[in-house]
DRENROLO-198293 format. One record per residue: residue in one letter; x, y, z of N, C-alpha, C in turn; residue number from 1. Coordinates in nm, 3 decimals. Last residue first. Example, Ala and Ser with C-alpha at 12.3 -4.5 7.8 and 13.67 -1.06 7.14 Angstrom:
REM residues 2
<rec><rest>S</rest><n_east>1.285</n_east><n_north>-0.225</n_north><n_up>0.708</n_up><ca_east>1.367</ca_east><ca_north>-0.106</ca_north><ca_up>0.714</ca_up><c_east>1.290</c_east><c_north>0.003</c_north><c_up>0.787</c_up><nr>2</nr></rec>
<rec><rest>A</rest><n_east>1.319</n_east><n_north>-0.569</n_north><n_up>0.780</n_up><ca_east>1.230</ca_east><ca_north>-0.450</ca_north><ca_up>0.780</ca_up><c_east>1.320</c_east><c_north>-0.330</c_north><c_up>0.780</c_up><nr>1</nr></rec>
REM end
This chain:
REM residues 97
<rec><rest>X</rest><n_east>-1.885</n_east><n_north>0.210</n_north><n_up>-0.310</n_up><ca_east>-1.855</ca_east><ca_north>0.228</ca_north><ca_up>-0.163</ca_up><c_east>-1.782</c_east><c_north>0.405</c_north><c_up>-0.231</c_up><nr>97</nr></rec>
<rec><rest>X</rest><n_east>-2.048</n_east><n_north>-0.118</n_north><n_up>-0.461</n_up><ca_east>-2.002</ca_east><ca_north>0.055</ca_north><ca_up>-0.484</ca_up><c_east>-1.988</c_east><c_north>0.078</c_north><c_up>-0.337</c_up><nr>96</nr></rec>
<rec><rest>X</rest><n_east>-1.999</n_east><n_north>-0.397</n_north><n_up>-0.479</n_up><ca_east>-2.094</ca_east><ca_north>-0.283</ca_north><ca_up>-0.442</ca_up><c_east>-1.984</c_east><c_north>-0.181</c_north><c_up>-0.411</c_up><nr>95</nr></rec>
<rec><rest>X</rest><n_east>-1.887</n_east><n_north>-0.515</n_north><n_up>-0.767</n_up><ca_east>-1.871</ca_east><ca_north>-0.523</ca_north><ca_up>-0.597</ca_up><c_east>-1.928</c_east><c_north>-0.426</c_north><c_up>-0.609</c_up><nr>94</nr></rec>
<rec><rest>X</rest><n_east>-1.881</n_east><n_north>-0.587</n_north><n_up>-1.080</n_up><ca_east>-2.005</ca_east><ca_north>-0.569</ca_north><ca_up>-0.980</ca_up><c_east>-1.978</c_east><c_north>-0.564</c_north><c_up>-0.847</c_up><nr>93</nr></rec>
<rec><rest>X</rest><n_east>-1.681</n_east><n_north>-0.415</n_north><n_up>-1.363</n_up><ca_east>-1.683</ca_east><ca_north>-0.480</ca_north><ca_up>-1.193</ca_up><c_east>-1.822</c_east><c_north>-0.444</c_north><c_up>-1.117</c_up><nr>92</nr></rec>
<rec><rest>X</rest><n_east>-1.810</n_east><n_north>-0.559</n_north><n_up>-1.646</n_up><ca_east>-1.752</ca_east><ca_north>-0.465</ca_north><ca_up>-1.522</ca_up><c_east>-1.770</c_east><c_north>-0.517</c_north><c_up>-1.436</c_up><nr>91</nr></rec>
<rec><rest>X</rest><n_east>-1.592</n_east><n_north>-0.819</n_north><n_up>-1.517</n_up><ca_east>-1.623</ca_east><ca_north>-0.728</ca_north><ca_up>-1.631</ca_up><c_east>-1.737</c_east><c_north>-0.611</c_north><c_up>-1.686</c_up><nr>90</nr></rec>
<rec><rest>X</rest><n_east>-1.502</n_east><n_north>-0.969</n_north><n_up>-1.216</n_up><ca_east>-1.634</ca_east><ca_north>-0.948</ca_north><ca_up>-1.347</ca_up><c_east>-1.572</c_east><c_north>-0.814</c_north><c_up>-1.425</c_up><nr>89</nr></rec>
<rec><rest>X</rest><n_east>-1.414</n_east><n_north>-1.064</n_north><n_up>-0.986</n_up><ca_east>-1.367</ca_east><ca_north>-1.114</ca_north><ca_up>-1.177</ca_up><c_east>-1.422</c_east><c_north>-1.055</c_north><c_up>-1.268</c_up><nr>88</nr></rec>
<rec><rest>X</rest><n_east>-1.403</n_east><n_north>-0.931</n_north><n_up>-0.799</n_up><ca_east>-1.501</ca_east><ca_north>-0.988</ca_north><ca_up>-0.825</ca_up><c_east>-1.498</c_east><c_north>-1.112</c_north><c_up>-0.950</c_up><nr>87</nr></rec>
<rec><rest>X</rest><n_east>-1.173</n_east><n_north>-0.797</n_north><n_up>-0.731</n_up><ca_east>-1.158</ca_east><ca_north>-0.875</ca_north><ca_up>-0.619</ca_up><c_east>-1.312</c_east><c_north>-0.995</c_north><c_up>-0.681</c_up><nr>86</nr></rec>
<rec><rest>X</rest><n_east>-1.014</n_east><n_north>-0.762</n_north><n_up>-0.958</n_up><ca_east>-0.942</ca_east><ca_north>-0.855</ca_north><ca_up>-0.859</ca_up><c_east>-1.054</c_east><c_north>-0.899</c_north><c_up>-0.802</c_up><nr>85</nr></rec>
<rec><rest>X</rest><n_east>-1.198</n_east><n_north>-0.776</n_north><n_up>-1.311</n_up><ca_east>-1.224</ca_east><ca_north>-0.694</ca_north><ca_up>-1.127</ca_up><c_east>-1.135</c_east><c_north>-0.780</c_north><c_up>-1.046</c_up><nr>84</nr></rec>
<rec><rest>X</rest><n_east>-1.027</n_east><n_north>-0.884</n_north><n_up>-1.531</n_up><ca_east>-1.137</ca_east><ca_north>-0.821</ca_north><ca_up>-1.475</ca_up><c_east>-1.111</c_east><c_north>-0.821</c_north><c_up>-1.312</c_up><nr>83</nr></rec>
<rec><rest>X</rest><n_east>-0.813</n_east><n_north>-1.024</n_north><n_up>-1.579</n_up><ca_east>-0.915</ca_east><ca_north>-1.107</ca_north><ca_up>-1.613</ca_up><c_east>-1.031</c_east><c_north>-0.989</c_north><c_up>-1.562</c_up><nr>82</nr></rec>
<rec><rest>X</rest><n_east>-0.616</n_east><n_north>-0.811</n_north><n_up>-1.540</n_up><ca_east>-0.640</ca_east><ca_north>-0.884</ca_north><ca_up>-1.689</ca_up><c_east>-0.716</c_east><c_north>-0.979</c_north><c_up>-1.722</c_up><nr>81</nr></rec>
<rec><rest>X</rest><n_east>-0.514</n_east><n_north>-0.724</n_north><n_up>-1.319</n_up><ca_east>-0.655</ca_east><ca_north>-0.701</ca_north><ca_up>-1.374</ca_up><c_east>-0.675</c_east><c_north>-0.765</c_north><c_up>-1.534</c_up><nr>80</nr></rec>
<rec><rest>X</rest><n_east>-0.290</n_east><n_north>-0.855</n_north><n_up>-1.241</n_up><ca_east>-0.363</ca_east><ca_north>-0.816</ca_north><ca_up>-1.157</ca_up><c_east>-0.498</c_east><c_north>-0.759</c_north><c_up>-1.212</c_up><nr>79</nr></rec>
<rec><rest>X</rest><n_east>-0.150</n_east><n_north>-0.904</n_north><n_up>-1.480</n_up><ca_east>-0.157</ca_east><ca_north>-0.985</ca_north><ca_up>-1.374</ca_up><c_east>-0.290</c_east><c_north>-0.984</c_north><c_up>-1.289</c_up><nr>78</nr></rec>
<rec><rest>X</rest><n_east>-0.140</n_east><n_north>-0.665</n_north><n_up>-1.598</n_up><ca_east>-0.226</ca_east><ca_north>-0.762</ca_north><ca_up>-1.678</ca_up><c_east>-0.231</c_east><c_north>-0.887</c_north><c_up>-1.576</c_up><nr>77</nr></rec>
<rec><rest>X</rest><n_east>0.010</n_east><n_north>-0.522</n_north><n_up>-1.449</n_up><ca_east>-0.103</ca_east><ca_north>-0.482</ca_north><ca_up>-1.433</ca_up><c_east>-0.207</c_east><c_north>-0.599</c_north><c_up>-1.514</c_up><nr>76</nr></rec>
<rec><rest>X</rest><n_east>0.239</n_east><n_north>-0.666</n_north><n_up>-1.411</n_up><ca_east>0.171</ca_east><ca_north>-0.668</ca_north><ca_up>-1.303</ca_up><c_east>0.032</c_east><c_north>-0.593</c_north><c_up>-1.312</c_up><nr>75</nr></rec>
<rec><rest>X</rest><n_east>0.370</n_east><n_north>-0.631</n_north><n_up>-1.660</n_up><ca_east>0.323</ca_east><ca_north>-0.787</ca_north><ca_up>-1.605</ca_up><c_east>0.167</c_east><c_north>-0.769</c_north><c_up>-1.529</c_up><nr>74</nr></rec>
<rec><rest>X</rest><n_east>0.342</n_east><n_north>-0.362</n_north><n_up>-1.675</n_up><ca_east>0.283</ca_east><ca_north>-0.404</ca_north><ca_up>-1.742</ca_up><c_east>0.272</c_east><c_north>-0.538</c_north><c_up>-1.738</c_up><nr>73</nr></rec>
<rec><rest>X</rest><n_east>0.545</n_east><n_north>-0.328</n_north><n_up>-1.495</n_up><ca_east>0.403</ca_east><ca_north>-0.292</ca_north><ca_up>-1.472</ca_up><c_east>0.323</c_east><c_north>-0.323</c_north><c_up>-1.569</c_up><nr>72</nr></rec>
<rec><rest>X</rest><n_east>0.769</n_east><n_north>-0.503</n_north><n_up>-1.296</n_up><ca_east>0.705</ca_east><ca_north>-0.463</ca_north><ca_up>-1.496</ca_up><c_east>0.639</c_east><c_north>-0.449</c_north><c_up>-1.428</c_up><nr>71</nr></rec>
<rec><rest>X</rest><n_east>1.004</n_east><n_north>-0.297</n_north><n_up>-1.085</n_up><ca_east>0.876</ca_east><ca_north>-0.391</ca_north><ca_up>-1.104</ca_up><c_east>0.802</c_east><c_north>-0.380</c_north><c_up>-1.242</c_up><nr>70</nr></rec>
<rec><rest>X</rest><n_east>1.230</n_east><n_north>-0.233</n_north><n_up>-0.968</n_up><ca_east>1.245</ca_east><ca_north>-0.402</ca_north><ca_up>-1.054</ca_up><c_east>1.128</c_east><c_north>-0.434</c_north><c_up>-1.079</c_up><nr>69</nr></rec>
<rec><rest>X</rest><n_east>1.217</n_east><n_north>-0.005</n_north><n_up>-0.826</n_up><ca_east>1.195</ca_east><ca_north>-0.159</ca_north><ca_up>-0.769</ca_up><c_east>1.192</c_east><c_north>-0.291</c_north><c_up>-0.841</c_up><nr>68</nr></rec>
<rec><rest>X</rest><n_east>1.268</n_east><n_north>0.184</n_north><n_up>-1.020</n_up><ca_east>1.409</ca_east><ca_north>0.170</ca_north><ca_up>-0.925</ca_up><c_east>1.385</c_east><c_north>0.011</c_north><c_up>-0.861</c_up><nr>67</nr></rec>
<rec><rest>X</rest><n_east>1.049</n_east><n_north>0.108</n_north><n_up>-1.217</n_up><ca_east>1.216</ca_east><ca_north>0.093</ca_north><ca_up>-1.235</ca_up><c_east>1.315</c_east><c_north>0.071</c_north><c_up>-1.111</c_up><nr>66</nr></rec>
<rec><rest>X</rest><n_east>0.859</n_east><n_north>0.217</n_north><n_up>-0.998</n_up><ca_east>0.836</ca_east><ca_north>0.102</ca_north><ca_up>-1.103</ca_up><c_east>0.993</c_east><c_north>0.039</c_north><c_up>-1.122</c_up><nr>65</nr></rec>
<rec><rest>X</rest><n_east>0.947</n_east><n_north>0.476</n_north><n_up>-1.076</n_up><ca_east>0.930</ca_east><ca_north>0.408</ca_north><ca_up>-0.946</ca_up><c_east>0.945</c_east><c_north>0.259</c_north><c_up>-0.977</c_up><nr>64</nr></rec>
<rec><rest>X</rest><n_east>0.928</n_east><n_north>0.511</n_north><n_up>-1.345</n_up><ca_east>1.048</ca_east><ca_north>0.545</ca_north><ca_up>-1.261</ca_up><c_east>1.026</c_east><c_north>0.496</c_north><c_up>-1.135</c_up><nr>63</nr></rec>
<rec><rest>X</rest><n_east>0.661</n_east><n_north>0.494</n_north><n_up>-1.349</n_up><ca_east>0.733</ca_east><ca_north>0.396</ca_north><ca_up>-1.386</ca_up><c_east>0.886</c_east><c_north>0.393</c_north><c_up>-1.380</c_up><nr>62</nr></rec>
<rec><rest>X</rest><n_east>0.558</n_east><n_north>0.723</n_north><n_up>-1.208</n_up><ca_east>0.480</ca_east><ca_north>0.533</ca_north><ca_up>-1.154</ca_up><c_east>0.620</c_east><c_north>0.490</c_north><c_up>-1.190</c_up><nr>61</nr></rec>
<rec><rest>X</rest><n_east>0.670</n_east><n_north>0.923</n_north><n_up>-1.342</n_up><ca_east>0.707</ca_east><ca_north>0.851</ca_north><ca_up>-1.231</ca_up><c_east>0.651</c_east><c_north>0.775</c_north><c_up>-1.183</c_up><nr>60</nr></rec>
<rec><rest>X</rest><n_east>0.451</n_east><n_north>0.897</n_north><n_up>-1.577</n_up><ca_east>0.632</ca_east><ca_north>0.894</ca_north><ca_up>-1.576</ca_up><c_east>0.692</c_east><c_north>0.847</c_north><c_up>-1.462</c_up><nr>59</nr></rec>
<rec><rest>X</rest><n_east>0.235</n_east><n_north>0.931</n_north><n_up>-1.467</n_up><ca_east>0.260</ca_east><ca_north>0.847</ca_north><ca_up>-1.521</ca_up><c_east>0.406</c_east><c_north>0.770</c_north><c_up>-1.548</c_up><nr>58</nr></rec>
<rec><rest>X</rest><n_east>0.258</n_east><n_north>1.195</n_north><n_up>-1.389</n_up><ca_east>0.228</ca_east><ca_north>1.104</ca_north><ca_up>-1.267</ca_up><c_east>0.251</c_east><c_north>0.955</c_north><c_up>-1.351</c_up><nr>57</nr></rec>
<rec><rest>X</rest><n_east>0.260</n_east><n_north>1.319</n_north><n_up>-1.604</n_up><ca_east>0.412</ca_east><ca_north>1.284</ca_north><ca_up>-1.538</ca_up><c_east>0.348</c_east><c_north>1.238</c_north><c_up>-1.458</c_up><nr>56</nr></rec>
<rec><rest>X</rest><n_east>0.047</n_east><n_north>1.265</n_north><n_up>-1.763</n_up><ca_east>0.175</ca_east><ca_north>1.239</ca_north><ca_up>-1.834</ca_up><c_east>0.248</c_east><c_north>1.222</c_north><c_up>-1.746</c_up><nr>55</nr></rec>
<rec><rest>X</rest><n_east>-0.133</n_east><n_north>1.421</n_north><n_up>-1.605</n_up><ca_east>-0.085</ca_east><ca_north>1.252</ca_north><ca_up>-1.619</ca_up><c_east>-0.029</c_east><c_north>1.214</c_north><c_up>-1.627</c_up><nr>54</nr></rec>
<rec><rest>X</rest><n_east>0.005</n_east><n_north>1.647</n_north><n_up>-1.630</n_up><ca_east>-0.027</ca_east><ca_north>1.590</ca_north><ca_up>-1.518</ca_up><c_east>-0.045</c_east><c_north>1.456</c_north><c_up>-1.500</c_up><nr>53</nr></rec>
<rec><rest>X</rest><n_east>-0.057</n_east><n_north>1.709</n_north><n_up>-1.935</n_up><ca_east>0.126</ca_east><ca_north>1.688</ca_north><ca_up>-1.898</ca_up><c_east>0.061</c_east><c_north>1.635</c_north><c_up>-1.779</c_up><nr>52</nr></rec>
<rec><rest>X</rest><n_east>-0.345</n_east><n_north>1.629</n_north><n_up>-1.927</n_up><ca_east>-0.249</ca_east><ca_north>1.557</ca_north><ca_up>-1.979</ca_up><c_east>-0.132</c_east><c_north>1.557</c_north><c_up>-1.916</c_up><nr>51</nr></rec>
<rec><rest>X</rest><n_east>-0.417</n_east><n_north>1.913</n_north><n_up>-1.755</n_up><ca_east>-0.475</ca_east><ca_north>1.764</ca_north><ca_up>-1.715</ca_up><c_east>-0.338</c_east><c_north>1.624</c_north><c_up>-1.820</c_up><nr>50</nr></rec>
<rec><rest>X</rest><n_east>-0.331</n_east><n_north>2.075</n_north><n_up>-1.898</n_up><ca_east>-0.273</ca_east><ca_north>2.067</ca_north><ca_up>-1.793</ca_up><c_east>-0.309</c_east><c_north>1.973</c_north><c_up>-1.705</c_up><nr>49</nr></rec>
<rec><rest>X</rest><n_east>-0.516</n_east><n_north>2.080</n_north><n_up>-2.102</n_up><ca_east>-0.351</ca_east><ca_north>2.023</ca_north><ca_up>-2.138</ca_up><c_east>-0.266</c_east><c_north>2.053</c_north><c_up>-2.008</c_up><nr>48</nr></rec>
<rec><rest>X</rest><n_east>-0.752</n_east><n_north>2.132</n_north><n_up>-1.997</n_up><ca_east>-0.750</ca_east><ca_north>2.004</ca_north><ca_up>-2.057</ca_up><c_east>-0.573</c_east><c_north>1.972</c_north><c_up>-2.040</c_up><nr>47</nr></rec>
<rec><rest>X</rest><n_east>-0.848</n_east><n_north>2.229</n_north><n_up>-1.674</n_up><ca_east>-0.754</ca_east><ca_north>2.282</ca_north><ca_up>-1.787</ca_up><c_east>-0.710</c_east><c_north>2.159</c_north><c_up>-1.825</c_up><nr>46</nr></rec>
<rec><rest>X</rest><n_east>-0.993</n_east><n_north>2.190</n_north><n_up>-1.458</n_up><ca_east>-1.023</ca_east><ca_north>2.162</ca_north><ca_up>-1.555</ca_up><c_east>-0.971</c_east><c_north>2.189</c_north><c_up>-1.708</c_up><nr>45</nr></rec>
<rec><rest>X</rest><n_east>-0.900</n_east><n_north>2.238</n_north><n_up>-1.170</n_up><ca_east>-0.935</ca_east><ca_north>2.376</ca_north><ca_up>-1.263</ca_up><c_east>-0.918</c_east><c_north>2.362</c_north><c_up>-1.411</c_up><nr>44</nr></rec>
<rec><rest>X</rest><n_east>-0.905</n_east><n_north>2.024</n_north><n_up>-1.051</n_up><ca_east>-0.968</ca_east><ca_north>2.157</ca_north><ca_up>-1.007</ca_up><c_east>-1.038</c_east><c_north>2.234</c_north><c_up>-1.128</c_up><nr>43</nr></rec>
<rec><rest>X</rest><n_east>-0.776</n_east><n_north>1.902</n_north><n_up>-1.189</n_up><ca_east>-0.828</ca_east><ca_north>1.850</ca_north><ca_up>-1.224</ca_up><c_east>-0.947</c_east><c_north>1.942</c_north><c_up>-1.144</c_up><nr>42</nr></rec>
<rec><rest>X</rest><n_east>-0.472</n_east><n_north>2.052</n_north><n_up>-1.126</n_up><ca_east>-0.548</ca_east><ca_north>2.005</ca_north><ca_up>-1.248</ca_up><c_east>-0.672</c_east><c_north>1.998</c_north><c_up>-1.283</c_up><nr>41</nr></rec>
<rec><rest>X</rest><n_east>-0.478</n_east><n_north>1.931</n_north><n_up>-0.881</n_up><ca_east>-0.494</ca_east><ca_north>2.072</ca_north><ca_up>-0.874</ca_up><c_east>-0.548</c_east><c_north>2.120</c_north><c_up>-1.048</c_up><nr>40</nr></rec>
<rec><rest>X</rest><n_east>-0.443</n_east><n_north>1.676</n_north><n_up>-0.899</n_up><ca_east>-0.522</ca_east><ca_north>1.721</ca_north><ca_up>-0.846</ca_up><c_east>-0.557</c_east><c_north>1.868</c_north><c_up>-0.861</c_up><nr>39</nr></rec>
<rec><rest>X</rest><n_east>-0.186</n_east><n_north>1.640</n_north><n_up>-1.015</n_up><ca_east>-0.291</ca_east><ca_north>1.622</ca_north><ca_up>-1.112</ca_up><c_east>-0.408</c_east><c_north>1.661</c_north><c_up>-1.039</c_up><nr>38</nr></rec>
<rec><rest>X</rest><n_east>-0.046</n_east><n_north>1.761</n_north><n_up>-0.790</n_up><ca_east>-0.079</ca_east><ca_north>1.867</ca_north><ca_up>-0.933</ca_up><c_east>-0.151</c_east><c_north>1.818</c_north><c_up>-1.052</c_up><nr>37</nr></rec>
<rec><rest>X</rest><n_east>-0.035</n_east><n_north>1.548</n_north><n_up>-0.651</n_up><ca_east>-0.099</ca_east><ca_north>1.667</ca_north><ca_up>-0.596</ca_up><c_east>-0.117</c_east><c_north>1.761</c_north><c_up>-0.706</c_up><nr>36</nr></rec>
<rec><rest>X</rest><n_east>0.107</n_east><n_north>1.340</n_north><n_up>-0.848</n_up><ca_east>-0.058</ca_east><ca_north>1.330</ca_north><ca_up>-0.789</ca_up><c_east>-0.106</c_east><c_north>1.457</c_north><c_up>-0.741</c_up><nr>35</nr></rec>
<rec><rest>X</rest><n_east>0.398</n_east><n_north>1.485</n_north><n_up>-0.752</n_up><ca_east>0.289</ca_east><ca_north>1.474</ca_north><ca_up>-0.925</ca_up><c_east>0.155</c_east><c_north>1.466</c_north><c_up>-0.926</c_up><nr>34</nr></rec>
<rec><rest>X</rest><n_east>0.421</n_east><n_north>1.441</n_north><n_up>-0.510</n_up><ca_east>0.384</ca_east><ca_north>1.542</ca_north><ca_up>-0.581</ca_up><c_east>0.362</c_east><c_north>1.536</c_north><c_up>-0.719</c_up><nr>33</nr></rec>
<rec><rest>X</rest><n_east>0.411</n_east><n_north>1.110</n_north><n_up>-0.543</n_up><ca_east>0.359</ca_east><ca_north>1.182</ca_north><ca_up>-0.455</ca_up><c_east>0.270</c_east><c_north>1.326</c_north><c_up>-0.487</c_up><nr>32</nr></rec>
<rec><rest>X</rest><n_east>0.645</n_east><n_north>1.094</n_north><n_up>-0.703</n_up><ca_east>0.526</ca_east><ca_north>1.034</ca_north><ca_up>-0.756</ca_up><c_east>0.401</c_east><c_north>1.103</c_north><c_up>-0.650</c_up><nr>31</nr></rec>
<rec><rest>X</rest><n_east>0.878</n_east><n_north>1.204</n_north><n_up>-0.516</n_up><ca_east>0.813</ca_east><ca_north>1.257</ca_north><ca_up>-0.653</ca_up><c_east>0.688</c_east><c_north>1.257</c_north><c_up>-0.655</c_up><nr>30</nr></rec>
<rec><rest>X</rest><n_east>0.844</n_east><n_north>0.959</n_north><n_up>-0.352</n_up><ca_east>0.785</ca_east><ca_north>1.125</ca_north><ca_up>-0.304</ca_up><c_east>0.768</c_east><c_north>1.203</c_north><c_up>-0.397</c_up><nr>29</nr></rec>
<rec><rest>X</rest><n_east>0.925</n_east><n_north>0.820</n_north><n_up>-0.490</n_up><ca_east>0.787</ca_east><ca_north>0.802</ca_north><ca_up>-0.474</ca_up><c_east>0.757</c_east><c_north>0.909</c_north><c_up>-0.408</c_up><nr>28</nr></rec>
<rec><rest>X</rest><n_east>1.212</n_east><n_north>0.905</n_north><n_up>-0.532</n_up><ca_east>1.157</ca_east><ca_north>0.869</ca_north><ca_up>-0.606</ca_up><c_east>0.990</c_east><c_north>0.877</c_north><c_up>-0.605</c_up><nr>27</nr></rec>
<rec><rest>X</rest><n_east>1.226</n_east><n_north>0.850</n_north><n_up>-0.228</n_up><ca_east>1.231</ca_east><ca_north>0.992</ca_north><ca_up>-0.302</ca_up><c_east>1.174</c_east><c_north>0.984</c_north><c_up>-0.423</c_up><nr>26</nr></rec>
<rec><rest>X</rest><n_east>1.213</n_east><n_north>0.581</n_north><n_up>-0.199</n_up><ca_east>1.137</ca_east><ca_north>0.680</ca_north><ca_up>-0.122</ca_up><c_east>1.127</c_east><c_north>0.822</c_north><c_up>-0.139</c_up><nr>25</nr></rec>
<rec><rest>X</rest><n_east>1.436</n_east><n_north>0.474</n_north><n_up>-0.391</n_up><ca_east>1.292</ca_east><ca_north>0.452</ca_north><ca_up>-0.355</ca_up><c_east>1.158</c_east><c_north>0.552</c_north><c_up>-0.294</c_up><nr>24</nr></rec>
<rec><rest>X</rest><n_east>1.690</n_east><n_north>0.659</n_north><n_up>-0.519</n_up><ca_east>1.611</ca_east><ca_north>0.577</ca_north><ca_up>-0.451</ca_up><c_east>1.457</c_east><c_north>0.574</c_north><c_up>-0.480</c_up><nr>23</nr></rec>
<rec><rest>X</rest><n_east>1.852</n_east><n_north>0.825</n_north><n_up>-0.663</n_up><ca_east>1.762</ca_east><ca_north>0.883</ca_north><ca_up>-0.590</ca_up><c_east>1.707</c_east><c_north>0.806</c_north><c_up>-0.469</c_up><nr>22</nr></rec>
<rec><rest>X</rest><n_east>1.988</n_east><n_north>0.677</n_north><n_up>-0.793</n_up><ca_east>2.088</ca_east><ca_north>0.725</ca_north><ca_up>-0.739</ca_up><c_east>1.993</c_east><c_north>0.790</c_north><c_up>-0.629</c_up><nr>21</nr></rec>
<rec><rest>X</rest><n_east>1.800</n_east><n_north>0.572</n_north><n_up>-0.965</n_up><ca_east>1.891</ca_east><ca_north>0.490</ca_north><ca_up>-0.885</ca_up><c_east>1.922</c_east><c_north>0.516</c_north><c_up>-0.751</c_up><nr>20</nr></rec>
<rec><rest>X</rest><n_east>1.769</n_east><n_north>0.790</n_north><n_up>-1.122</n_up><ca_east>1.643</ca_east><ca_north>0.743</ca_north><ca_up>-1.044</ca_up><c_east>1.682</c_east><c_north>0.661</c_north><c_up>-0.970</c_up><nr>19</nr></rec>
<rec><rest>X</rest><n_east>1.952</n_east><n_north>0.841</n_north><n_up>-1.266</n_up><ca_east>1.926</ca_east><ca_north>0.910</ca_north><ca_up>-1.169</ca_up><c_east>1.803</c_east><c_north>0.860</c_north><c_up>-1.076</c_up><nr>18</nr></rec>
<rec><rest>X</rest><n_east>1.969</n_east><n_north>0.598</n_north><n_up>-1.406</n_up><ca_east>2.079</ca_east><ca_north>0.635</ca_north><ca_up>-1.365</ca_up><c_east>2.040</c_east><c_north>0.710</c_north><c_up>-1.219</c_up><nr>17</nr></rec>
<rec><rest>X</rest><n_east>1.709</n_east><n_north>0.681</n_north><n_up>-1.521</n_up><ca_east>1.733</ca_east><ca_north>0.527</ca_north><ca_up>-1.467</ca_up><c_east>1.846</c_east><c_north>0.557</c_north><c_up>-1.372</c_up><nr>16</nr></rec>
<rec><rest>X</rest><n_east>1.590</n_east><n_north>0.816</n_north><n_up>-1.739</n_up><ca_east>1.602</ca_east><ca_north>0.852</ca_north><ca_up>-1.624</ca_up><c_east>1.687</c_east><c_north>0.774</c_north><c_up>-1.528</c_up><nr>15</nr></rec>
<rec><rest>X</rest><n_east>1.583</n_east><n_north>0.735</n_north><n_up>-2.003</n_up><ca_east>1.631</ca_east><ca_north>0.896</ca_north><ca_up>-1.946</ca_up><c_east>1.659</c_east><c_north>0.904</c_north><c_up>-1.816</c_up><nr>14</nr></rec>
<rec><rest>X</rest><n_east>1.594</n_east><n_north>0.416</n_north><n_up>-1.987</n_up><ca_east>1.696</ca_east><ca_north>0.515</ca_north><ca_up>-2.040</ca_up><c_east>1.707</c_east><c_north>0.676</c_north><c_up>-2.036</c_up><nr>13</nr></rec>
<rec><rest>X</rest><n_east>1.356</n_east><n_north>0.416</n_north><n_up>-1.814</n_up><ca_east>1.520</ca_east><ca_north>0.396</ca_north><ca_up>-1.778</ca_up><c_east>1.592</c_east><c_north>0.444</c_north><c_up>-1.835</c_up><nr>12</nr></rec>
<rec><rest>X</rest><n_east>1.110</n_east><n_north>0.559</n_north><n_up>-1.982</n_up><ca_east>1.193</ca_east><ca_north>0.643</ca_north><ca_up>-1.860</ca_up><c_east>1.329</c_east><c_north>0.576</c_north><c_up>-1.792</c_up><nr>11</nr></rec>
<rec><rest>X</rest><n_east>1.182</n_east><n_north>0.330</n_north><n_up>-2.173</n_up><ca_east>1.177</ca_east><ca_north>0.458</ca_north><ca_up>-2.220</ca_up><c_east>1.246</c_east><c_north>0.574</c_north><c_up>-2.091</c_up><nr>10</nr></rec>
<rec><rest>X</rest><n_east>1.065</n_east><n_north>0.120</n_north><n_up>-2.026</n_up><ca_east>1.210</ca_east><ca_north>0.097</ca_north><ca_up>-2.044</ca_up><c_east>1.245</c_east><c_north>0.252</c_north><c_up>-2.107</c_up><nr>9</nr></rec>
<rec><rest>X</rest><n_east>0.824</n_east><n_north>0.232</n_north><n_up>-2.040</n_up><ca_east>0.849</ca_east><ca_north>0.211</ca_north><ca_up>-1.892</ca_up><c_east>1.003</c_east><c_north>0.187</c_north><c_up>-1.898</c_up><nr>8</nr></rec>
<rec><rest>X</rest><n_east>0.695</n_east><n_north>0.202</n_north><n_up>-2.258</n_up><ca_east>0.751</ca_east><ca_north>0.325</ca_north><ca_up>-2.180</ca_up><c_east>0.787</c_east><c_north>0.360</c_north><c_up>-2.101</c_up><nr>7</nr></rec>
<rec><rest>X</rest><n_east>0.716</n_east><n_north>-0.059</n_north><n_up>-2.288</n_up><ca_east>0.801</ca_east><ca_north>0.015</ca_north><ca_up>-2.381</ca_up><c_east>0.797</c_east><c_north>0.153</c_north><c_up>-2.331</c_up><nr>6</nr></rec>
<rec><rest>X</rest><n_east>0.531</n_east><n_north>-0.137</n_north><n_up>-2.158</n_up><ca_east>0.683</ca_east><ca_north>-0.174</ca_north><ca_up>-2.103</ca_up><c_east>0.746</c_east><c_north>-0.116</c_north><c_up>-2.167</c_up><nr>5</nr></rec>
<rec><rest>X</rest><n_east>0.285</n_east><n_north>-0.040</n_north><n_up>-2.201</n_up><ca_east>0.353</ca_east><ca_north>0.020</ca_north><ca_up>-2.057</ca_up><c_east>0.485</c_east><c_north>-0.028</c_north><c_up>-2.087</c_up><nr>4</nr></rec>
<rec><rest>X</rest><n_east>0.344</n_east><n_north>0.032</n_north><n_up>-2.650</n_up><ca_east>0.328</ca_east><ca_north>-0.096</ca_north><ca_up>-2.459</ca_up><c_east>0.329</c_east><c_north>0.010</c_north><c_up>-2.373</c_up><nr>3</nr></rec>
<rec><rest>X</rest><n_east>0.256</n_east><n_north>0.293</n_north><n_up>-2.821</n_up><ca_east>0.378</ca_east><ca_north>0.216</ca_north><ca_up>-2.729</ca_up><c_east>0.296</c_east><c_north>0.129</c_north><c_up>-2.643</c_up><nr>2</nr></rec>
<rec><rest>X</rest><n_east>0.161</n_east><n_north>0.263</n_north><n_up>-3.155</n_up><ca_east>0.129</ca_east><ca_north>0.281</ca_north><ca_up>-3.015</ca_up><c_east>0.242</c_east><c_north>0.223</c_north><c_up>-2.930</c_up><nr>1</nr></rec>
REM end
């Protein structure tokens, strides 16, 4: 199985160079349109067009991720690795909204 960090150093080495050169805000405008076609995906319930859709909304989190210097895999075990931010709990009990 791969880590987030091991796939996250995965898209530097394909991508890194260019993802540099792109920036921040393009970069996440990617990430942007990727979300809109996991949406459209998720319309029309087509399993392996639900995956690659993850797959690359996933890809570019971490090309994003990259251009800002950020582990996501610190920051996600940071930020939810004891359970719910804002409750602690396991599952999370904040009232539903």
């Amino acid at each position: 199985m791969v880590s987030i960090r091991d796939f996250q150093q995965l898209m530097r080495e394909i991508y890194g160079e260019r993802d540099l050169r792109r920036g921040d805000f393009a970069t996440y405008a990617w990430l942007v349109q990727e979300v809109g076609e996991l949406a459209r995906a998720m319309l029309n319930r087509d399993r392996r067009d639900l995956q690659e859709e993850f797959a690359d909304v996933f890809a570019w989190l971490c090309s994003l991720a990259n251009v800002l210097n950020v582990d996501l895999e610190e920051a996600s075990v940071r930020r939810y690795g004891r359970g719910c931010p804002k409750c602690g709990k396991k599952p999370c009990e904040c009232e539903f909204k």
